[in-house]
C-alpha positions in Angstrom: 132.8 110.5 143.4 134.9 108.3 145.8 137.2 105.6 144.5 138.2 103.0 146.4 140.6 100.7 146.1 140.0 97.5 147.9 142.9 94.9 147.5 142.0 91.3 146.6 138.0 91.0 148.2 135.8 87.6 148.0 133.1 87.5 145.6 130.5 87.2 148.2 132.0 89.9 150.3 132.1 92.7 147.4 128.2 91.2 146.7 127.4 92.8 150.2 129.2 95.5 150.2 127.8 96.5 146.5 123.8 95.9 147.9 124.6 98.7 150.9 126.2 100.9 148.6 123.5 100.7 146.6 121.1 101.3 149.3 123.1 104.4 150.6 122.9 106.2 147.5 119.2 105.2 146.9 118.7 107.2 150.1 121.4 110.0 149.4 123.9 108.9 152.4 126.7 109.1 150.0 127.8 110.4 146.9 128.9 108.0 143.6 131.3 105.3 144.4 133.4 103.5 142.3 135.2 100.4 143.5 138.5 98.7 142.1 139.6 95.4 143.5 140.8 91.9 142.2 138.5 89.0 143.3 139.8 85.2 144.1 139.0 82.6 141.0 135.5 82.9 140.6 132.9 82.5 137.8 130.1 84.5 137.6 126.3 83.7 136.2 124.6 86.6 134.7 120.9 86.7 134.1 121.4 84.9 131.1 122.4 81.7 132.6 118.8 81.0 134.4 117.6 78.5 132.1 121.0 77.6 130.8 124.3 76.9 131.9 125.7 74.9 129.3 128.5 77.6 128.9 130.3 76.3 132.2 132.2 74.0 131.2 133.0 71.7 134.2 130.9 70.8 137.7 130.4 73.0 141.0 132.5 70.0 142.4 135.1 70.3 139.8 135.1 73.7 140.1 135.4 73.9 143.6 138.2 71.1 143.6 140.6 74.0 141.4 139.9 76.5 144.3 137.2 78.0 141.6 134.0 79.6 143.1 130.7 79.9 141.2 127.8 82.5 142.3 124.9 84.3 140.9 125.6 87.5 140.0 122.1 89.5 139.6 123.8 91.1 136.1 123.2 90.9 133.1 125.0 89.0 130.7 125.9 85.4 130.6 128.7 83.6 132.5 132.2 85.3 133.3 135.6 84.7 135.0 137.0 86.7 137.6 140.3 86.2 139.6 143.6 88.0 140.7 145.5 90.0 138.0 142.0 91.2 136.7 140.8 94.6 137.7 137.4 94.5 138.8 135.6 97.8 138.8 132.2 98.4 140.2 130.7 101.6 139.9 127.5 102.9 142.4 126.4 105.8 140.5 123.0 107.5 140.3 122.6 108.3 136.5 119.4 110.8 137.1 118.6 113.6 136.2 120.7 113.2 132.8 121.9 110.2 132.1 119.3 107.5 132.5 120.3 105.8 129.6 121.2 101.9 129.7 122.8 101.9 125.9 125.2 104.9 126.9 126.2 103.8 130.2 127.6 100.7 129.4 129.0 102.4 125.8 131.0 105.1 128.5 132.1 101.8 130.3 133.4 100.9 127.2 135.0 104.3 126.5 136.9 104.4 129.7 138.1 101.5 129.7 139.3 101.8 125.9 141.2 105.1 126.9 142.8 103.8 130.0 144.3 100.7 128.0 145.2 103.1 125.6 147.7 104.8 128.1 149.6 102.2 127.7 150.0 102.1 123.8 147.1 99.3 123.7 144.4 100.1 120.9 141.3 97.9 122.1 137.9 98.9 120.0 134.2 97.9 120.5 132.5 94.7 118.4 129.0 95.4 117.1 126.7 94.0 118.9 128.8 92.6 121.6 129.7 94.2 124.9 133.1 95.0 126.2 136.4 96.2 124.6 138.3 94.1 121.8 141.2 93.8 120.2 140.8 92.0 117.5 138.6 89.3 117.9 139.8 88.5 121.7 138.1 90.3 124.7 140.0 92.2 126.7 137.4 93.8 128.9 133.9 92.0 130.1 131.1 94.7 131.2 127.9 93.2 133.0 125.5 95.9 135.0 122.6 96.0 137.5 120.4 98.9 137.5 118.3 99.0 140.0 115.8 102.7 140.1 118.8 104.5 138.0 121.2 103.5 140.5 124.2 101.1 138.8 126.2 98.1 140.5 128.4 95.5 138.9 130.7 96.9 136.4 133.7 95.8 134.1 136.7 93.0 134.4 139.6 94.2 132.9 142.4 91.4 132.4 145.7 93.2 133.5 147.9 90.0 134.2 145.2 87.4 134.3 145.5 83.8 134.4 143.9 83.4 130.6 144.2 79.5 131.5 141.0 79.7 133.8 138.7 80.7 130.9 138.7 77.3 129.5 136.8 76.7 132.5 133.8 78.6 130.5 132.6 79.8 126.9 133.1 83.9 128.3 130.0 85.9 127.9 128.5 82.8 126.0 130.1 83.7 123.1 132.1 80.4 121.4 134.0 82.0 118.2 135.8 84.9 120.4 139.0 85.0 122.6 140.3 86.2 125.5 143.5 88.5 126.3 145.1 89.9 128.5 147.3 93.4 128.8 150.1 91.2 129.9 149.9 89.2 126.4 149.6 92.3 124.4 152.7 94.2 125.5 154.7 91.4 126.6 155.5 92.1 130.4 153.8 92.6 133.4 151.7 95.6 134.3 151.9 97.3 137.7 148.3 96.9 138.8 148.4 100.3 140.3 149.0 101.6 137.0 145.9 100.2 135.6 144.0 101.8 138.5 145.3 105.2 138.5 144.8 105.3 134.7 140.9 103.7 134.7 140.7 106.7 137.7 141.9 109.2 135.6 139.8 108.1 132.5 136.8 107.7 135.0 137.1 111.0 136.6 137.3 112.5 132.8 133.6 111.0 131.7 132.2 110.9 134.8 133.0 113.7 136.7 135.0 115.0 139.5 136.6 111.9 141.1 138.2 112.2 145.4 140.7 108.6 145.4 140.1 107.0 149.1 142.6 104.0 149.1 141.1 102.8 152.5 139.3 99.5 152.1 136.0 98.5 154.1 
């Protein structure tokens, strides 16, 4: 599995490069990627959102007047925030023979990403019925995935230093009684993005599999 960490990458631009990715491993030209970037302010519509987007809260033209993007994912789940001080991981993997399971891919999503924050002394859980990783009753980790013939895209959104602000913009994931955090709010400082990756590599390379770190971006 090659990681690659991309840097700050446009919405758009990590849309494209997820659909060739996706294609190269359909036809076995590569091995499992997993990608790590931060994205510009952006919200997000998941499949969710089709009939319904009620959960944004303000207009494309308001939106776009804050520097705020707003695309169509092709995910599931309903309408997310991204932007810088977020990590932003989307995995290409091809879960056949052995693990073409929907339910326990996005619950080892969940365990990595509850390990990694763990790492640094942050004990984040799961919600029942609810996607993502908790503490408390505030999100600190959105998960929304495309599976397309066993082979994933999309991922997770981890807020490291995130702008917590910007999700008043939205009701996250639809869901109106929750909250959002951050790792910054929890311990108090700043957290060296790096820090975040290596550790989600780490945890990734545990449940996953052997993990090779490119840092080269596309």
């Amino acid at each position: 599995m090659d990681v690659r960490r991309l840097g700050v990458i446009g919405y758009e631009e990590a849309l494209a490069l997820q659909r060739q990715l996706v294609d190269d491993r359909k036809a076995g030209r590569i091995g499992d990627q997993l990608l790590l970037l931060e994205h510009p302010p952006v919200i997000t519509l998941g499949v969710k959102t089709r009939n319904d987007r009620s959960h944004v809260l303000e207009t494309a033209e308001s939106l776009a007047s804050r520097g705020v993007g707003l695309f169509e994912a092709g995910r599931g789940g309903d309408v997310t925030y991204h932007g810088p001080g977020q990590l932003v991981g989307y995995p290409i993997l091809d879960l056949k023979p052995d693990r073409c399971d929907v339910h326990r891919y996005v619950r080892d999503l969940e365990e990595v990403l509850i390990r990694s924050v763990a790492r640094f002394g942050i004990h984040a859980g799961r919600v029942a019925g609810l996607t993502g990783i908790w503490v408390g009753d505030e999100k600190l980790a959105a998960i929304g995935v495309r599976i397309s013939r066993w082979v994933t895209s999309h991922g997770f959104a981890l807020n490291v230093n995130t702008n917590l602000e910007h999700f008043r913009l939205i009701v996250p994931c639809g869901i109106p009684d929750k909250g959002v955090t951050s790792m910054e709010r929890l311990l108090g400082r700043e957290v060296p993005m790096a820090e975040v990756e290596g550790a989600v590599t780490h945890e990734f390379r545990a449940l996953f599999g052997r993990t090779s770190l490119s840092a080269a971006a596309i």
